[in-house]
C-alpha positions in Angstrom: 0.0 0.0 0.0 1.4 3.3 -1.0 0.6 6.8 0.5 -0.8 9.4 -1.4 1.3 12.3 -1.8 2.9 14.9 -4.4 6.1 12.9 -4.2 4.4 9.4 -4.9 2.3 10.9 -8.1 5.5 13.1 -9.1 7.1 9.1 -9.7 4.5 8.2 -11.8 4.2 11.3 -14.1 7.4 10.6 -15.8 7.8 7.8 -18.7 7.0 4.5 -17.9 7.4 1.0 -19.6 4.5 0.7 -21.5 1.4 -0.4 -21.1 0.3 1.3 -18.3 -3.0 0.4 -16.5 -5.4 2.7 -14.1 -7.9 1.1 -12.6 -10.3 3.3 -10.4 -13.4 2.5 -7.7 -15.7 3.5 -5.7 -15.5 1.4 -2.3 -17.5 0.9 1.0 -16.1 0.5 4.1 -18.8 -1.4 5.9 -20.9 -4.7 5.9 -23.1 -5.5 3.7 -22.3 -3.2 0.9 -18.8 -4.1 0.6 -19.4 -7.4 -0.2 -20.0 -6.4 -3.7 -17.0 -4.5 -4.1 -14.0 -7.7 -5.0 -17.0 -8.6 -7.5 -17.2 -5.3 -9.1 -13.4 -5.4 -9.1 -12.9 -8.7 -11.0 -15.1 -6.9 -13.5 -13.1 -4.7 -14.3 -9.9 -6.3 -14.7 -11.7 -8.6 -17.3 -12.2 -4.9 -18.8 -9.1 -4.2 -18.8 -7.9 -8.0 -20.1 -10.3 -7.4 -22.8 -8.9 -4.1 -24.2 -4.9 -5.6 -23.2 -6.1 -8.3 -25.8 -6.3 -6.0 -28.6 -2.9 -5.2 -29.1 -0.6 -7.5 -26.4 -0.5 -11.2 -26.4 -2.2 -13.4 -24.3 1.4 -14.4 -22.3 2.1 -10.6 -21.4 -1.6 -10.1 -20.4 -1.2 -12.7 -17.6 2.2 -11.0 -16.6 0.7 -7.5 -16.3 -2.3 -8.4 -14.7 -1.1 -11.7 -12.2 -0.7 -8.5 -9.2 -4.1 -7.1 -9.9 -6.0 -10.9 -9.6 -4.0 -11.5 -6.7 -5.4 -8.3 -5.2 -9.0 -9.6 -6.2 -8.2 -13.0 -3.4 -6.7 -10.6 -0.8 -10.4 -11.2 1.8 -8.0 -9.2 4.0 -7.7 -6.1 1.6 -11.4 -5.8 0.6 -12.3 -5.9 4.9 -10.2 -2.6 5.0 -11.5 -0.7 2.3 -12.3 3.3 2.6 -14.4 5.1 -0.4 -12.2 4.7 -3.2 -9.6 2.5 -4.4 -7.0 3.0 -7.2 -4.4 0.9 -9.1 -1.7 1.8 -11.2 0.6 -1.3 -13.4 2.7 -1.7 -15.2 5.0 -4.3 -16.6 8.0 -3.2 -13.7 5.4 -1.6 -10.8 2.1 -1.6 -9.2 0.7 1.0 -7.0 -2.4 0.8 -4.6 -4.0 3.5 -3.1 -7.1 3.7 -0.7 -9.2 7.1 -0.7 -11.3 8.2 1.9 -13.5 9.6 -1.0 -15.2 7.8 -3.7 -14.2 7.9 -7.3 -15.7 7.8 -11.0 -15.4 3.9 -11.9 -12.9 3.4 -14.8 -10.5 1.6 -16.4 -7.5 3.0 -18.9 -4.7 1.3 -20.4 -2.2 3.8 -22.8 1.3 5.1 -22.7 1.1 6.6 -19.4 -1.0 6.2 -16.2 -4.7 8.2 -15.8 -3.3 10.3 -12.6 -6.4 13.3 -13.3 -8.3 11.8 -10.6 -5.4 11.3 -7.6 -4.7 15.0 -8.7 -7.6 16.4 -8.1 -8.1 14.9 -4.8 -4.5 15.9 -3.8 -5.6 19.2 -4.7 -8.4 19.5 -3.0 -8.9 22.7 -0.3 -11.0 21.2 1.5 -8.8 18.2 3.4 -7.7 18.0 7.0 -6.4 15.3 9.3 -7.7 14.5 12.9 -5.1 12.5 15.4 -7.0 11.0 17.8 -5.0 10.7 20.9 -4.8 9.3 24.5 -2.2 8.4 26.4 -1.9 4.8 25.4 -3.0 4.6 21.4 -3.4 7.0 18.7 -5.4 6.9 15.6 -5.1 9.3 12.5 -8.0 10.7 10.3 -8.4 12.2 7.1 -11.5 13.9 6.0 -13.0 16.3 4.3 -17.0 18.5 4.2 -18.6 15.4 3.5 -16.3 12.1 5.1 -14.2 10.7 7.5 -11.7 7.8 7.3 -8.9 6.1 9.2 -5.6 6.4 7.3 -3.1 4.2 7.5 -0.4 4.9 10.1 3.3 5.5 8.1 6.0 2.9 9.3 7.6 5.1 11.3 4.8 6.3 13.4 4.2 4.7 16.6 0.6 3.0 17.7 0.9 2.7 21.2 3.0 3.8 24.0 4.8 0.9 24.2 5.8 1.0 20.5 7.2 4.8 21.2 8.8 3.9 24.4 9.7 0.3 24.0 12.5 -0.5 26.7 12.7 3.0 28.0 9.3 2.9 29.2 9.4 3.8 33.3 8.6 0.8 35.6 7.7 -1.5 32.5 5.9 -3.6 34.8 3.1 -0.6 35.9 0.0 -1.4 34.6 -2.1 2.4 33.9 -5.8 2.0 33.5 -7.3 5.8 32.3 -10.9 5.2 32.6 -10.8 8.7 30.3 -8.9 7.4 27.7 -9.6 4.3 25.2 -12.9 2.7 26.2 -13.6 4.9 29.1 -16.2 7.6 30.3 -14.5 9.2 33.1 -11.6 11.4 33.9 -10.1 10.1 37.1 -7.0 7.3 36.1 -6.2 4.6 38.2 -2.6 3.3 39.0 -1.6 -0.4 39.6 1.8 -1.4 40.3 4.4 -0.9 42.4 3.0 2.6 44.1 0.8 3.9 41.6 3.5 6.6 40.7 2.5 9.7 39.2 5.5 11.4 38.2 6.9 8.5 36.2 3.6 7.9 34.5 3.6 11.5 33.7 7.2 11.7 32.2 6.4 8.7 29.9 3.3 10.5 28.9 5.4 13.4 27.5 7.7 11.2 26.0 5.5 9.7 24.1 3.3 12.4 23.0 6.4 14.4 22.2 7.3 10.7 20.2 3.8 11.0 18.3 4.6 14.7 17.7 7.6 14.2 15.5 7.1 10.9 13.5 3.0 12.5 12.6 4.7 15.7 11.7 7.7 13.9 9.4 5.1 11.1 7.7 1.9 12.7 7.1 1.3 16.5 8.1 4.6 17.8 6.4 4.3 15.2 3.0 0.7 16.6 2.6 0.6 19.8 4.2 -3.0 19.2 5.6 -3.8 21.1 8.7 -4.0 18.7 11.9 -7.0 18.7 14.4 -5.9 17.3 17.5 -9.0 15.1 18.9 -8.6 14.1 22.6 -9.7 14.4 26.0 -9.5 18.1 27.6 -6.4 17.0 29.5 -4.3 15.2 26.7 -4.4 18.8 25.2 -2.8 20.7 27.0 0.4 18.0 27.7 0.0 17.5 23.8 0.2 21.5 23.0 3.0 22.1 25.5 5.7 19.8 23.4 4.2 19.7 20.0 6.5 21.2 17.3 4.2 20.5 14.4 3.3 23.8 12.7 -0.1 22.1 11.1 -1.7 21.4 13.9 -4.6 24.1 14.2 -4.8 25.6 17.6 -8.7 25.2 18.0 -9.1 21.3 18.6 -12.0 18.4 19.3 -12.2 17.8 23.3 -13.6 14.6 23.4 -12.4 10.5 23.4 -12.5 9.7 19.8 -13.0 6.1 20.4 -16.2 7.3 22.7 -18.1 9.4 19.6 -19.5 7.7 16.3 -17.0 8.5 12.7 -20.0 10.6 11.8 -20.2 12.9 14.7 -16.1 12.6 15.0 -16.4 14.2 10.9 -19.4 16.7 12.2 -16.7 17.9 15.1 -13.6 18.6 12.7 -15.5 20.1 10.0 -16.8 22.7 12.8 -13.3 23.4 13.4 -12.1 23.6 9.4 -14.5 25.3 7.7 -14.6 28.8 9.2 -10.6 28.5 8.1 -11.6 27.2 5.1 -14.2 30.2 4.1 -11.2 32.7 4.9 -9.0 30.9 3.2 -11.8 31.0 -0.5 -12.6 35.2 0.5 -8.6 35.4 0.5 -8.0 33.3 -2.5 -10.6 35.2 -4.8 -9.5 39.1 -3.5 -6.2 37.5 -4.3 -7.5 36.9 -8.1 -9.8 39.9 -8.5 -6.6 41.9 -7.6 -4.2 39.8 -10.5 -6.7 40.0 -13.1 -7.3 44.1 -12.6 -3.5 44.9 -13.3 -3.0 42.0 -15.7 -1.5 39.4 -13.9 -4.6 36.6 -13.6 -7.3 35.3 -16.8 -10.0 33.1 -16.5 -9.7 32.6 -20.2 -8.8 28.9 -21.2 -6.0 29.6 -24.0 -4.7 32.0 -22.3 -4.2 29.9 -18.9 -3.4 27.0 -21.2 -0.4 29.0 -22.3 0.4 30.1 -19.3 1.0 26.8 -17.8 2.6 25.3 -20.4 5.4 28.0 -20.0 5.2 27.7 -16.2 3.6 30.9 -15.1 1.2 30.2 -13.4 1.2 30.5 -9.3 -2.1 29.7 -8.9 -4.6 27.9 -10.5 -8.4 27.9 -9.5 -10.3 24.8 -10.9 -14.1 24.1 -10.9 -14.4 20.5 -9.1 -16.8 18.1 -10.8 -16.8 20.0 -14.2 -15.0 18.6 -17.3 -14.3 20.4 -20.2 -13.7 18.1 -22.9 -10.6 18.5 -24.7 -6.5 18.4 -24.1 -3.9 20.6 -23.4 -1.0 19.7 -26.3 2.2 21.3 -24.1 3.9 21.0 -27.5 1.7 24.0 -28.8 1.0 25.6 -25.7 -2.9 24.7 -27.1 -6.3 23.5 -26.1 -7.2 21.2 -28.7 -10.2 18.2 -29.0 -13.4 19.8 -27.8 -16.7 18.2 -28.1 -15.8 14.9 -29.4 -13.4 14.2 -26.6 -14.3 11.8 -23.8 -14.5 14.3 -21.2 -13.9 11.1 -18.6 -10.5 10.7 -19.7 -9.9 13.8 -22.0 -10.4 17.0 -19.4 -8.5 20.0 -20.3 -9.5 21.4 -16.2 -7.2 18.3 -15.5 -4.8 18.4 -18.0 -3.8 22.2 -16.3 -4.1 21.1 -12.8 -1.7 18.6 -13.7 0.6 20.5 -15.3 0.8 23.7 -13.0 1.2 21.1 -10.0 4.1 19.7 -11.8 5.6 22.6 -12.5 5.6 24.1 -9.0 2.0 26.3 -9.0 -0.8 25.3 -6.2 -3.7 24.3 -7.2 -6.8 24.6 -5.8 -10.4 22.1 -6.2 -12.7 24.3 -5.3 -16.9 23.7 -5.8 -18.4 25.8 -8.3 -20.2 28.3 -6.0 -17.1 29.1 -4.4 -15.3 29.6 -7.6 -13.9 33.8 -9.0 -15.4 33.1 -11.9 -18.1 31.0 -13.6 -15.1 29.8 -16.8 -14.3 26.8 -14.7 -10.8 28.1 -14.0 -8.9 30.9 -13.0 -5.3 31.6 -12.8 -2.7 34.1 -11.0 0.3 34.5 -13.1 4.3 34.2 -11.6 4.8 37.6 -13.6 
C-alpha cells in the first residue's frame, strides 16, 4: 500500500514502460455493501484483459495483470477498504492506493497512467487530518465537508506507548488503567503497580506524545501539508500542546475521546473546526484573483491559462471541481485542442492544467463551483 502524496504521483508522471493500467473505484467501508465490491473489481480487470487483448498477447496479459488478480483474493484487503480504491501497473510496478473519498469507476490502459483523478483529490482545499489521541494509542483521520476515514499509520509512526517507548518505558511492569482514555467515560485514572507513581507515569506520557509529535509531523502533516485537528480528551491537550513542534496542527481542537463518539459525529466535530478556516482561506484566495486579473496578472480565459501553464507561469490555478471540459492541453503548442468529441472522462483539459501547474511548481486549488472567482471553470494568478 502506497501513500498518497505529491512525491508518490511526481514518480509516476514521468515515462513509464508501457502499457500502463489505471484502474479506479468507488468502495465501502462497511458490511453488507462491501461485499459487492471484490466482484465489481474482478469486472473490471476482465475490462481491462479485454482491451490488453487487442494489441498484447495473451502471455504478457497474464504478466501484467497476475498483481491485480492476486489483489481480487486478498479477503483481508477488501475488509479494509475506505471510499475509493485505485491501481496503477505496469510491466515493472504496481501502485495501490485507498481514498477516503469515492471515485468515478474506470478503467484505462495507454502510454502513461490516468493520474487526473489522484490530482484532483491531492488538490483539494477542502482536506484536513484528525489525530485521535490518549495516552496509550493514537489513531489518525483524514476527512473532508462530507467524510471521514482512518488512514493508514506510516511505518515510522508509533501505535501505542509501548511502540514509542519500548524498553525505556518507566517501571515496565506498571499497569495504567485511564478510565478517560480508550474505552472509558471518566476522567479520574487509576494506578496499579508498584505505588501507583504519578510522576513516572507522567514523564512517559510526555515522551510519548512528544514521540507522536515528531514521527505524525515527518510522515503525514509535512508530506501533505494538511492542517492537523488534534481530537482528545481536555487534558491530553494541554500536555500534547505544551511539546508539540508541528506547525499544522490548528490551535482550536476536538475535546472529546475519539473512540467514545461515532466516525460521523467525529467528521461533524472537525468540520466545525475547518470550515470557518476554510471560508477565509476561498474570500482570501478570490480578493487574491480579483486583484491579479485588474492589473494583468490573472485570466480566467482557457488559452490564455493554457499558455500560461505550459510556459510555467502560473502561481495559482483555481479549478471548478466536478466540471470537465472536454478536450487536451498539447504542451507542445501551448494549445487546447479536442473539444466536443473528446471523452470528457479521460480527456479534461481542467485536468490536464491542474496537472501541469502542479508539476511545474503552481498550487492548485479544487474548489466547488459556488465558491469559484469566476463561472469559466478556472482561473489563474500568473508568476509575472
Amino acid at each position: 500500500m502506497t501513500s498518497l502524496t505529491k512525491e508518490s504521483l511526481t514518480e509516476l508522471v514521468g515515462p513509464q514502460s508501457a502499457p500502463c493500467l489505471s484502474l479506479y473505484q468507488p468502495t465501502h467501508r462497511r458490511h453488507p455493501e462491501n461485499q459487492q465490491d471484490p466482484i465489481r473489481f474482478r469486472n473490471l480487470v476482465q475490462e481491462l484483459e479485454a482491451s490488453l487483448l487487442q494489441a498484447y498477447p495473451e502471455s504478457a496479459t497474464r504478466l501484467l495483470l497476475k498483481p491485480f488478480h492476486a489483489l481480487a483474493n486478498d479477503h483481508d484487503f477488501w475488509n479494509q477498504t475506505l471510499d475509493g480504491l485505485a491501481l496503477l501497473g505496469t510491466p515493472d510496478l504496481f501502485r495501490v492506493f485507498r481514498l477516503p473519498r469515492p471515485v468515478t469507476e474506470l478503467v484505462v490502459v495507454a502510454d502513461s497512467f490516468h493520474l487526473k483523478p489522484l490530482w484532483q483529490f491531492l488538490q483539494s482545499i477542502e482536506r484536513y487530518h484528525v489525530l485521535g489521541l490518549s495516552r496509550h494509542k493514537i489513531q489518525l483521520f483524514e476527512g473532508n465537508r462530507d467524510a471521514l476515514g482512518e488512514v493508514e499509520l506510516a511505518a515510522g509512526v508509533p501505535r501505542t506507548i509501548t511502540d514509542a517507548l519500548g524498553s525505556e518505558l518507566t517501571e515496565p511492569h506498571l499497569t495504567v488503567t485511564s478510565h478517560g482514555g480508550v474505552g472509558g467515560s471518566g476522567n479520574a485514572t487509576m494506578h496499579h503497580g508498584h505505588g501507583g507513581k504519578t510522576d513516572e507515569v507522567d514523564i512517559d506520557a510526555n515522551r510519548f506524545f512528544r514521540s507522536i509529535d515528531r514521527a505524525v509531523l515527518e510522515h503525514h502533516s509535512r508530506p501533505t501539508g494538511l492542517p492537523l485537528i488534534l481530537a482528545a480528551l481536555p487534558e491530553h491537550h494541554h500536555r500534547f500542546r505544551s511539546v508539540s513542534q508541528n506547525p499544522f496542527l490548528l490551535s482550536e481542537g476536538i475535546t472529546v475521546n475519539p473512540d467514545a463518539v461515532t466516525n460521523e459525529k467525529l467528521q461533524t466535530l472537525a468540520w466545525q473546526v475547518v470550515e470557518p478556516q476554510y471560508e477565509a482561506r476561498i474570500a482570501t484566495l478570490k480578493n487574491d484573483f480579483e486583484q491579479a486579473s485588474a492589473t494583468g496578472r490573472g485570466s480566467d480565459n482557457l488559452q490564455q491559462i493554457a499558455e500560461a501553464a505550459a510556459s510555467g507561469r502560473i502561481a495559482t490555478l483555481f479549478i471548478e471541481a466536478d466540471r470537465p471540459i472536454a478536450g487536451h492541453l498539447d504542451e507542445g503548442t501551448k494549445k487546447v485542442v479536442g473539444g466536443a468529441l473528446s471523452n470528457p472522462r479521460v480527456d479534461d483539459v481542467l485536468d490536464d492544467l491542474g496537472d501541469l501547474v502542479g508539476k511545474k511548481g503552481g498550487e492548485v486549488f479544487v474548489i466547488p463551483a459556488a465558491k469559484m472567482p469566476t463561472r469559466k471553470g478556472a482561473a489563474a494568478i500568473y508568476r509575472y
